[in-house]
C-alpha positions in Angstrom: -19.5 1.1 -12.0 -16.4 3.1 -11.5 -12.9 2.3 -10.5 -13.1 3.5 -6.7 -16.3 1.7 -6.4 -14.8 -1.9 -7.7 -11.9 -1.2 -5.8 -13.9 -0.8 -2.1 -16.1 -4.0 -2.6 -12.8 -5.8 -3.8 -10.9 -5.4 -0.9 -13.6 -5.7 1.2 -12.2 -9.1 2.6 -8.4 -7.5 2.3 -8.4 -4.3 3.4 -5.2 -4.3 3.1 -4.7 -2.8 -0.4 -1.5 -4.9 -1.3 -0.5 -8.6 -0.5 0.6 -8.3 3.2 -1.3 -10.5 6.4 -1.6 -9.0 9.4 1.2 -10.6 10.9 3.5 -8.9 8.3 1.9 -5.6 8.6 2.2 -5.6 12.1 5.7 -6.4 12.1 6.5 -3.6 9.5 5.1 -1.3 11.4 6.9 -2.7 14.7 10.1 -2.2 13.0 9.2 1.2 11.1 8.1 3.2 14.1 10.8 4.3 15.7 9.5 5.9 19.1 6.3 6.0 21.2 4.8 9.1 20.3 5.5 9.0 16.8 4.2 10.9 14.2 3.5 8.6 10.9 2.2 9.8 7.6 1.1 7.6 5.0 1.3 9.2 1.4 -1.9 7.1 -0.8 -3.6 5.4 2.4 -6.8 4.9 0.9 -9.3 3.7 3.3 -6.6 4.2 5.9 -5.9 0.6 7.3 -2.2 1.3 7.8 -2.7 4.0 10.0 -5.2 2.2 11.7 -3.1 -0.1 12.8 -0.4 1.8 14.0 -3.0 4.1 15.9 -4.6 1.1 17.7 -1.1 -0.6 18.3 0.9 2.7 19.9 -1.4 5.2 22.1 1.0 7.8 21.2 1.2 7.8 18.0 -0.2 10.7 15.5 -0.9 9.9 12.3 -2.3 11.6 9.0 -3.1 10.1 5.5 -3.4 11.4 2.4 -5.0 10.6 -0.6 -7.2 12.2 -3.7 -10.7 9.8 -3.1 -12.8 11.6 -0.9 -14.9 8.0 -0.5 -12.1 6.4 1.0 -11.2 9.1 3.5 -15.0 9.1 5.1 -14.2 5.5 5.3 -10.8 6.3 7.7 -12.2 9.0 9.2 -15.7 6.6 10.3 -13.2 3.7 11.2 -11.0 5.5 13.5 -13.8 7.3 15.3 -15.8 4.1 15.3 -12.5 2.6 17.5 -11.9 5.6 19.0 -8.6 6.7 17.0 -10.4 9.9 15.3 -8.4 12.6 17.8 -5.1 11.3 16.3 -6.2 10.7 12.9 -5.5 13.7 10.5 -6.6 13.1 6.8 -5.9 15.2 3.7 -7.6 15.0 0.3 -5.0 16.0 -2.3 -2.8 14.4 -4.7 0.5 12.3 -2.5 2.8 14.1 -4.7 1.4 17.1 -4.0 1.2 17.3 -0.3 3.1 19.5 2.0 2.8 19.8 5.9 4.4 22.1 8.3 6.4 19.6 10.5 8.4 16.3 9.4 7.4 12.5 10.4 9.1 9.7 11.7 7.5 7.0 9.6 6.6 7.8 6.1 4.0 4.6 4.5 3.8 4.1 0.7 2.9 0.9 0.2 1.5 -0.3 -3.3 0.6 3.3 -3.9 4.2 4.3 -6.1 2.3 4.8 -9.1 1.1 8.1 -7.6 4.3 9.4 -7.5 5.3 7.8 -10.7 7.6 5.2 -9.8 9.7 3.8 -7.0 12.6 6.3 -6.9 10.4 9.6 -7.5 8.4 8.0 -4.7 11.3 7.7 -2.6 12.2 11.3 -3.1 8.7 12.5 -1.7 9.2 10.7 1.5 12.4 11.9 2.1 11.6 15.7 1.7 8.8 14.6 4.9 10.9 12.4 6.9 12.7 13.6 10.7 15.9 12.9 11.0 16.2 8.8 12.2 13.0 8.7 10.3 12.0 5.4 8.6 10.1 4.8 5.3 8.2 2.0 4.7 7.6 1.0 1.0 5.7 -1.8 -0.6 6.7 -2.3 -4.8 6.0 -5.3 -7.1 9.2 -6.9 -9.1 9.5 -9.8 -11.1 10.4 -13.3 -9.6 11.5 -14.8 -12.7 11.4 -13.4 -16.0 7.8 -12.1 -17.4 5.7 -13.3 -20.4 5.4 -9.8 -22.6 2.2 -9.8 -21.4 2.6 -9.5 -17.8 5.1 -6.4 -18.8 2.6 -4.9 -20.4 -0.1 -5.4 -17.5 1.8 -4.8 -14.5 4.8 -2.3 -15.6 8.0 -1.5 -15.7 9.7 -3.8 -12.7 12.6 -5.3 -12.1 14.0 -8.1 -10.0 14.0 -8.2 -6.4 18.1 -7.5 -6.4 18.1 -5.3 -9.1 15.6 -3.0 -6.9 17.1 -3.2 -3.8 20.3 -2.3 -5.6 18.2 0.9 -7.0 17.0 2.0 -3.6 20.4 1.6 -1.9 22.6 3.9 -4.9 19.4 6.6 -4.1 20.9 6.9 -0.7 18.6 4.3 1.5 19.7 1.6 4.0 17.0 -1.2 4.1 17.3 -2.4 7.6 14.3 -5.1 7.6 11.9 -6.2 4.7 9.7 -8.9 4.1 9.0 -10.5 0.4 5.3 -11.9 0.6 4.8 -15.4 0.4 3.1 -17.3 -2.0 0.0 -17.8 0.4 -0.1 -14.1 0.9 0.2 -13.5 -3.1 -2.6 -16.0 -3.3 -4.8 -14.6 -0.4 -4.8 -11.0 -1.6 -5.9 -12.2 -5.4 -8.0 -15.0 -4.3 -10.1 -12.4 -1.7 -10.0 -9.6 -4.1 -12.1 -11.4 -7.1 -13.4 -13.6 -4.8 -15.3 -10.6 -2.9 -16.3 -8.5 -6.4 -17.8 -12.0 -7.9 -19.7 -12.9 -4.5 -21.3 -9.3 -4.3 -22.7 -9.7 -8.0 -23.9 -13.1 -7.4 -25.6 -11.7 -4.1 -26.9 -8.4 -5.8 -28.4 -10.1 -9.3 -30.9 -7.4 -9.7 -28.2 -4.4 -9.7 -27.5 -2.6 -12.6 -23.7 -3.1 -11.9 -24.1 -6.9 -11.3 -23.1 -8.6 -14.8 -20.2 -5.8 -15.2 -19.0 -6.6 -11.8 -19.1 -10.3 -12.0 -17.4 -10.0 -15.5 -14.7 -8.0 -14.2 -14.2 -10.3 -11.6 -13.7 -13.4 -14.0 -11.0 -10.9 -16.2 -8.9 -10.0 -13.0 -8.8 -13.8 -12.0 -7.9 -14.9 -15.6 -5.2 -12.5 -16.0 -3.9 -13.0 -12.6 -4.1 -17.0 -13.0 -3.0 -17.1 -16.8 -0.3 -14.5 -16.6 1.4 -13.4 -13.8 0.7 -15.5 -11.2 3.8 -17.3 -11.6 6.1 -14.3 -12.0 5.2 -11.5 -10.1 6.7 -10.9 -6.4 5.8 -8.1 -3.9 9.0 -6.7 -1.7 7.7 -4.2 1.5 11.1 -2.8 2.8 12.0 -0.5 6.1 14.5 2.1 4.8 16.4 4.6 6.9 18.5 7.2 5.1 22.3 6.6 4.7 24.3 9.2 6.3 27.1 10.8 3.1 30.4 11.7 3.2 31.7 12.6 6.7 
């Protein structure tokens, strides 16, 4: 059972691939889209859900996603023709980092999908080289709440505290003007969904090869999220705008 394919029937109650509700995402996007017709391009969109959202929520908006898993783009490209979003929808399959397009975007998305570009800051640099002038970014990073166990270092990476990185994002140039830090219900949702929907399709697929190694994986990911960073790891979306230099 590979990565991808754990990954799909996880979220499969949260298709939202990071700890956000709906209300949150919708507000994001409300304060990250600047104008009607829009254009908005979201740099690791997996299955797309972002740019669902904004599709179905602003009829004049044009939006294109990119990401490297050819799976989850069939899945965007089925769900926006199956609600009738496909004309506006424009997907590429290549690396975030490596994408270029002819024309620049209002609202650039990378939310829990930094690790594509190697980090917040190098991530931050790709959006800007995309965005229109009075563009917005919208990005979603992980940081630490209270100190970690050496453990939960090693597990989740390199983060920092939630002051510490918005101090990083503003000295790279970038004015947060909204942001919401997901609540403990929301931190609990997304965990509780995710192994909640990998254990329930072993138990309701005993006969599959992939069952025991699915329901296994299952109990790990709830351990580790229960036993080790539960209790110190925070999730910060932010909407950035550029700050204008030195007159």
């Amino acid at each position: 059972m590979h990565r991808e394919q754990i990954s799909k029937i996880a979220h499969t109650g949260h298709p939202i691939k990071a700890p956000l509700d709906d209300d949150s995402v919708h507000r994001l996007l409300e304060r990250g889209i600047p104008r009607a017709g829009a254009r908005v391009l979201d740099l690791g969109c997996g299955g797309g859900e972002w740019l669902l959202r904004a599709l179905a929520a602003y009829p004049r908006v044009h939006a294109e996603g990119v990401d490297i898993s050819e799976e989850a783009l069939e899945q965007a490209r089925l769900a926006a023709d199956d609600r009738g979003l496909g004309e506006r929808l424009t997907l590429h399959r290549t690396g975030a980092a490596d994408f270029a397009s002819p024309h620049p975007f209002d609202l650039v998305l990378s939310v829990g999908a930094t690790h594509a570009f190697g980090g917040l800051l190098p991530t931050l640099a790709a959006a800007r080289g995309h965005l229109a002038p009075g563009g917005r970014v919208v990005v979603g990073e992980g940081f630490w709440e209270r100190a970690p166990s050496p453990e939960a270092a090693e597990m989740l990476g390199e983060y920092t505290d939630l002051a510490t990185t918005v101090d990083r994002i503003v000295a790279d140039g970038w004015t947060p003007v909204d942001g919401h830090v997901s609540t403990r219900r929301e931190l609990d949702d997304y965990e509780w969904s995710c192994w909640g929907s990998l254990a329930s399709w072993a138990l309701d697929h005993p006969a599959d090869p992939d069952s025991p190694y699915a329901l296994a994986t299952a109990a790990t990911r709830r351990s580790e999220w229960l036993h080790t960073y539960r209790d110190s790891f925070g999730f910060v979306s932010l909407v950035l705008r550029r700050t204008p230099g030195p007159a």
